[in-house]
C-alpha positions as CSV (number, residue, x, y, z in Angstrom):
1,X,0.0,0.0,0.0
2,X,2.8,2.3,0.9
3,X,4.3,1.9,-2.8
4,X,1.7,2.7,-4.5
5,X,1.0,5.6,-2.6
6,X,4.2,7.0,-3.2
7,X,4.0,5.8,-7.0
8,X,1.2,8.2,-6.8
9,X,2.8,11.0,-5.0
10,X,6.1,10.9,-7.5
11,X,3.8,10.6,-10.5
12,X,1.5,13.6,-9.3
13,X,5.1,15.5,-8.2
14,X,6.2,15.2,-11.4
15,X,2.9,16.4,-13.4
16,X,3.3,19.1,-11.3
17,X,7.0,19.6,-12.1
18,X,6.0,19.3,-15.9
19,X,3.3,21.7,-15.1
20,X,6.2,23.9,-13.8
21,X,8.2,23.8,-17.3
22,X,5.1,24.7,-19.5
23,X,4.3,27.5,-16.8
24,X,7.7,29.2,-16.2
25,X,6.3,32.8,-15.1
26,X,4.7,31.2,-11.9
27,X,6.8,31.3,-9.7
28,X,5.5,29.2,-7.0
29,X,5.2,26.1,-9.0
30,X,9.1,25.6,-9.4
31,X,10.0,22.4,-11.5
32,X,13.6,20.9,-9.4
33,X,11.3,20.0,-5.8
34,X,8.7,18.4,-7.7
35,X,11.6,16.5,-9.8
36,X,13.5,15.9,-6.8
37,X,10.2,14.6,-4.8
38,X,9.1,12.7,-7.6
39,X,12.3,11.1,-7.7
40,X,12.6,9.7,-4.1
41,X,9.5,8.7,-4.5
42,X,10.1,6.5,-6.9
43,X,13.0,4.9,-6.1
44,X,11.0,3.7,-2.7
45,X,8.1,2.8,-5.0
46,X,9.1,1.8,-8.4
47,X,12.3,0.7,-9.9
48,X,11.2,1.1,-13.0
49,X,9.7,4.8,-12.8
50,X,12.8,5.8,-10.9
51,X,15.1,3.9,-13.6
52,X,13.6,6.1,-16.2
53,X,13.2,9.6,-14.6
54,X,16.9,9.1,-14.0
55,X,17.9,8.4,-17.5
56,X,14.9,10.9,-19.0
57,X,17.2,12.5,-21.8
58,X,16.2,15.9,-20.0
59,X,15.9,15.3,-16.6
60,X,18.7,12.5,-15.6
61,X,21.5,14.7,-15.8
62,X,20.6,17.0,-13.0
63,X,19.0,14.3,-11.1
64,X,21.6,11.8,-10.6
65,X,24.5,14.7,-10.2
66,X,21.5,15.9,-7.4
67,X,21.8,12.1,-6.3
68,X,25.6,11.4,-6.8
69,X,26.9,14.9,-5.4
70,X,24.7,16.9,-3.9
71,X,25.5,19.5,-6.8
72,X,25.1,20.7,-10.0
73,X,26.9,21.9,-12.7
74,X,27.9,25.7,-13.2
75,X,26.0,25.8,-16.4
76,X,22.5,24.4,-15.2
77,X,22.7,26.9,-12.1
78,X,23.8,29.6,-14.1
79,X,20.7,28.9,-16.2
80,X,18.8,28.0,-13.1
81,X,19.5,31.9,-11.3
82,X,18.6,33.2,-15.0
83,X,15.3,31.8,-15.1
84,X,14.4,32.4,-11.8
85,X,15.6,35.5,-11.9
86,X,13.4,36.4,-15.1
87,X,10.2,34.6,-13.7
88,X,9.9,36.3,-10.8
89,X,11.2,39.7,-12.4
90,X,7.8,39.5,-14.9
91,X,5.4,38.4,-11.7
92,X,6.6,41.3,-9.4
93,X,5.9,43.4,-12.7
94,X,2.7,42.1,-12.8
95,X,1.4,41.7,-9.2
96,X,-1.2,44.1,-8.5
97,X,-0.3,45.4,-5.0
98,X,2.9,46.5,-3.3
99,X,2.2,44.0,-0.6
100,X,2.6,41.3,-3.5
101,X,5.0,42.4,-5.3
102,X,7.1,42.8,-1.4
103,X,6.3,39.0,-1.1
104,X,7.4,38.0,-4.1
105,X,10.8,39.9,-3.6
106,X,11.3,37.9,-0.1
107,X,10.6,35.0,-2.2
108,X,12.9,34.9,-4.6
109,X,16.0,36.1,-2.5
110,X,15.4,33.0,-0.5
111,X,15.3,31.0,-3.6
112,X,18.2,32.6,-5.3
113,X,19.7,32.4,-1.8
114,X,19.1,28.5,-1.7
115,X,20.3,27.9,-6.0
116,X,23.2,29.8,-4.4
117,X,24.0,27.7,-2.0
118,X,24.2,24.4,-4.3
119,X,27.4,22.8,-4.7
120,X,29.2,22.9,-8.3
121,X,30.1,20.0,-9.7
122,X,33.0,20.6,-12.4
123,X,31.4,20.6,-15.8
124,X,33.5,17.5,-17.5
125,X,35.7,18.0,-20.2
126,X,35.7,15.9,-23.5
127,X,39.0,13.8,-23.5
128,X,40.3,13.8,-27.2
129,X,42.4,11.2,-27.8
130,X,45.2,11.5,-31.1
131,X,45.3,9.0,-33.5
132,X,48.5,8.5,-34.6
């Protein structure tokens, strides 16, 4: 009972993280913590959902360096400040009241603040080998 339940819980996590992608410019439905959820979910639920969210040809990468390291690469959190950055820029733009708008500014320092504090992995160079 307790793996299904947490089938279900990974597979509505990571709805919700797809959900996230389509609909950048809301803030408060960030993709990584659904991924991340959906993730550990499965691998305590489903060997088989967790064996392909892992090697998903967009997702794997930052999920098994979240799962191997603890980290990421510069490049994905470079992009990852960017976007947040932008998403919440065009919401506090949009938000209706000051009060809003203060919000989302607490908001997103804590989330930059968090990004922030992700450990790098070293982005890998390609080896070329010379034929001679």
């Amino acid at each position: 009972m307790l793996r299904v339940l947490l089938a279900l819980i990974g597979l509505l996590s990571l709805a919700a993280g797809v959900l996230g992608i389509v609909l950048p410019l809301l803030p408060l439905l960030p993709t990584t913590p659904f991924l991340l959820l959906s993730a550990f979910c499965f691998a305590r639920s489903s060997q088989r959902l967790h064996h392909w969210l892992l090697n998903h040809r967009h997702f794997g990468v930052l999920l098994s360096n979240w799962e191997n390291h603890r980290g990421m690469k510069a490049s994905h959190k470079r992009r990852a400040i960017l976007f947040t950055m932008l998403s919440f820029t065009f919401s506090i733009v949009l938000a209706p009241m000051w009060e809003v708008r203060v919000f989302l500014i607490l908001m997103a320092v804590c989330v930059l603040t968090g990004i922030s504090r992700i450990s790098v992995i070293p982005d890998e160079q390609k080896s070329r080998t010379l034929i001679t």
